[in-house]
N, C-alpha and C positions, 0 to 999 in steps of 0.2 A: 815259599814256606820257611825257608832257614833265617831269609830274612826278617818275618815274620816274628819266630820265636826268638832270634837274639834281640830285637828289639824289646820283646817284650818282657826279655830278661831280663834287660837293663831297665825300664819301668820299674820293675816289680823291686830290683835293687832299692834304686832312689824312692820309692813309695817305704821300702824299711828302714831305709835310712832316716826316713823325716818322721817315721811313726816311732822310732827310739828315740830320736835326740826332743820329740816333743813330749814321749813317755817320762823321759828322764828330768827332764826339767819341773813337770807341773810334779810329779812324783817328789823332787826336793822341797818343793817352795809351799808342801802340804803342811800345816801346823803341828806340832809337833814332833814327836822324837819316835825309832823304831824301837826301845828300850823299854824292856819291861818295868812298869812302876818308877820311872825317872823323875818321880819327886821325894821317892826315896834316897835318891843317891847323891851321894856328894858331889861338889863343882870337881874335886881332885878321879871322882870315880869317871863322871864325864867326859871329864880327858882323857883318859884310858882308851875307855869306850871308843870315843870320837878318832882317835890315834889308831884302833887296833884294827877299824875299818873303812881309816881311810877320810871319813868326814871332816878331819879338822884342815885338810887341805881343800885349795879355791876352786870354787865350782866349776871354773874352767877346766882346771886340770884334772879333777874328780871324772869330768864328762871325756877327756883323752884318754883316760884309763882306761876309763868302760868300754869306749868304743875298741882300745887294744885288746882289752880281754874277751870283747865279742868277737872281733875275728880270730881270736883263736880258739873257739867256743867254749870259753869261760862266761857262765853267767855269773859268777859271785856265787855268796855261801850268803842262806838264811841270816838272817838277826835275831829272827824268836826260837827255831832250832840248833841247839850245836851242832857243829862238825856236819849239817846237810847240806849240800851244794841245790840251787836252785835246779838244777840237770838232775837230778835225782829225786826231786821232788814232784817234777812235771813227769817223769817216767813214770812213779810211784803212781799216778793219780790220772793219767791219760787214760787206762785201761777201760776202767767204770764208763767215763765219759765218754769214750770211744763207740764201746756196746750200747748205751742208752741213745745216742746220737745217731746210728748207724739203722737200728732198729725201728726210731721214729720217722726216720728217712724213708729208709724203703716201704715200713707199713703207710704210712702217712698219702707216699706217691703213689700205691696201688690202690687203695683205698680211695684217692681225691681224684683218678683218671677213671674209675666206675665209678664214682657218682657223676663225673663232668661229662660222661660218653651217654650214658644213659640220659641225666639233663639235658644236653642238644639233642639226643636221638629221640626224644618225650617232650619236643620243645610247647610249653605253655601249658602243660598239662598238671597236673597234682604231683606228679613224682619231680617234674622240674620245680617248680614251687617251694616242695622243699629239700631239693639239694641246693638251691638259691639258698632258702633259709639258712640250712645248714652252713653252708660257705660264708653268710654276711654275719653269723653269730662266732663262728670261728676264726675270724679276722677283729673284730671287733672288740672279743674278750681274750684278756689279756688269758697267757697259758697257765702264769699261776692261778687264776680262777678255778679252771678247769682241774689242775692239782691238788687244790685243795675239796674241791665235788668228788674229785675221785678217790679220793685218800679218806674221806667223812665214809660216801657211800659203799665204795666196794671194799674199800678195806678195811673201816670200821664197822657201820651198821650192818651191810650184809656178808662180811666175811670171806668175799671171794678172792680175794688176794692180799699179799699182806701191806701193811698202808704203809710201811715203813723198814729202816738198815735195808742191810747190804750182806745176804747169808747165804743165799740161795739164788736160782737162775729166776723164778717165781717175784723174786723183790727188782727185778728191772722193767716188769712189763708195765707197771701203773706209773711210773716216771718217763718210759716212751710212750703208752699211750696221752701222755698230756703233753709232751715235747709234738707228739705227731698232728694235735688240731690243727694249727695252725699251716702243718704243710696239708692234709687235707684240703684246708677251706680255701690254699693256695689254690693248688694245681687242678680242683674240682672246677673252679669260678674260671682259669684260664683255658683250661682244654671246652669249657661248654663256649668259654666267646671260639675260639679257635675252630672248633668243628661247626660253630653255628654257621663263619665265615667260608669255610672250607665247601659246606654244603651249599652254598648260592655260587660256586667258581661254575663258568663255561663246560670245563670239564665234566664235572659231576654232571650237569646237566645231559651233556654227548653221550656221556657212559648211559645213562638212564636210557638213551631215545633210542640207542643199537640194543638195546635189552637185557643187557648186564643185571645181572640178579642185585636187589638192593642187598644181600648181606656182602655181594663182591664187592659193590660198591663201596659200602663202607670200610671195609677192612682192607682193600687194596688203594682205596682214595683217600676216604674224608680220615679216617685214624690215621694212618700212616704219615699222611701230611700235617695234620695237628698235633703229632706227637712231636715232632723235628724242632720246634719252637720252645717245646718244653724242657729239652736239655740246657738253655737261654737262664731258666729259672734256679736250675742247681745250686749258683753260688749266692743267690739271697738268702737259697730255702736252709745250706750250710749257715749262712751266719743267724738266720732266723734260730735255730737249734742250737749255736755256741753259743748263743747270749740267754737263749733259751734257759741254757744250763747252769747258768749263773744263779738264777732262783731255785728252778725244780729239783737241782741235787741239796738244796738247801731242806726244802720242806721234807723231802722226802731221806735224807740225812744219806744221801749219795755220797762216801769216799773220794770225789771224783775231783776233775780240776778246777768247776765252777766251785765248787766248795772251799776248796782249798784258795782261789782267788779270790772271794769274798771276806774270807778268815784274816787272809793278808793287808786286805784295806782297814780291817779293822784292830787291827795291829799295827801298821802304818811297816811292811815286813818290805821294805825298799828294792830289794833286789827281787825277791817274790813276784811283788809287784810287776815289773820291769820284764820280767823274763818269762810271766803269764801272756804279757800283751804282748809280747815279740811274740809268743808262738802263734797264740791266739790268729795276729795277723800275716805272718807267716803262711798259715796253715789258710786263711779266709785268699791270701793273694793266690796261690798256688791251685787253691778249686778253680777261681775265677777263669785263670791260665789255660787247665786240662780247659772248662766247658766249652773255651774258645775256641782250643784245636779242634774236641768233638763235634761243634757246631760246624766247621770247614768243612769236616771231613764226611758230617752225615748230612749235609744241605749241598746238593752239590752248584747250587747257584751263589754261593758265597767261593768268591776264590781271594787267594792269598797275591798281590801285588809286590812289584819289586820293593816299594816303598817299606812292604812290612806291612802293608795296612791291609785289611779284609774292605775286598768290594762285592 
């Protein structure tokens, strides 16, 4: 196991390592300037500018800087706000995204393992049918779709929620229910192949012939072993939701960090920039990480080898 995690430490290192100095690079060599109105300013303002943060030195050494002021966790200071450090900007704005992400998660997983448990357990029937449905419409369209049906119907035309800001605990539920389709139509379509699988094992079949009640059956066999696989899903369904959130707090005018990273591309806000996708993938390597120890620890047919590698 220890060996396991240190190797995996070191992966996870070298995977940031290559996702900053790739960040950084296609981030400079983007067209233009991170300076407000820079056809207003003079070549002598330019200089300033370009001196006061750094730019007018060579991209090499721009990129040694950075990398020293990341390990000392210095992300830099905005260029569209004064006096904000990028570390204060991602605090400011994690919170929103946090609560909308967290909430589409878990409603999303409970909600897509009853329809997927019921779908295998009704297999070919009309309720399976359309939790198929359900599951191929929910992968298929995109989630801003789905945010903007629900931002028109429930929060415009029928008024059950509000369609839009950030004021109340009421303005997060219709940005996680549209974050959450998608993990829905996920973990619905995986638990129905899983239990369908589950229910044709040997087992299942033994348990039936000594007379085990089908609801023991199911709850001690076919769920419990289809569920183990789905903790597997967690860090697609995480980055499914971060990138998620890069539209849906847009529409829905979410304070949050997709917001605020969206705002910065189009400002061309360099260190912003820079210091969203560090976390961004940071925070995406780190799920991946936990789901793998959880996966060791809850399968007990996965074991951890000297090499570090899971057999």
């Amino acid at each position: 196991m220890k060996g396991f995690i240190f190797k995996r430490i070191g992966f996870m290192l070298i995977t940031l390592f290559i996702v900053v100095s790739a960040t950084f690079f296609l981030v400079k060599f983007l067209p233009g300037t991170p300076y407000t109105n820079p056809e207003k300013l003079t070549a002598q303002q330019l200089e300033i500018l370009n001196a006061k943060y750094g730019l007018d030195k060579p991209l090499a050494l721009q990129y040694v800087q950075y990398l020293g002021n990341l390990v000392q966790g210095d992300l830099g200071m905005s260029f569209q706000q004064k006096g904000r450090t990028v570390y204060s900007m991602i605090s400011d704005r994690i919170g929103p995204s946090a609560l909308i992400g967290l909430q589409a998660l878990i409603f999303g997983t409970f909600v897509g393992l009853g329809l997927g448990i019921v779908s295998a357990l009704k297999h070919n029937s009309i309720l399976d049918y359309g939790a198929v449905t359900i599951a191929v419409l929910g992968m298929s369209i995109p989630s801003f779709v789905f945010a903007a049906l629900l931002q028109y119907y429930v929060g415009v035309k029928w008024g059950i929620l509000p369609p839009a800001l950030w004021e109340s605990y009421q303005h997060t539920l219709l940005p996680s229910f549209a974050l959450s389709v998608t993990v829905i139509a996920t973990v619905a379509r995986f638990i129905r192949s899983e239990m369908l699988e589950v229910l044709g094992q040997d087992y299942v079949i033994t348990a039936r012939a000594k007379g085990i009640s089908e609801a023991g059956i199911i709850v001690k066999h076919v769920v419990r072993n289809a569920l183990i696989p789905v903790v597997t899903m967690l860090g697609p369904l995480a980055v499914s939701i971060m990138t998620g959130t890069l539209v849906i707090e847009k529409i829905f005018a979410v304070p949050g960090l997709g917001e605020q990273f969206t705002l910065s591309i189009l400002v061309l806000d360099y260190s912003v920039i820079m210091g969203i996708t560090l976390f961004y993938s940071a925070l995406f390597i780190f799920v991946v990480f936990i789901v793998d120890i959880l996966y060791g620890i809850l399968d007990p047919r996965i074991s951890f080898g000297k090499g570090g590698e899971q057999a």
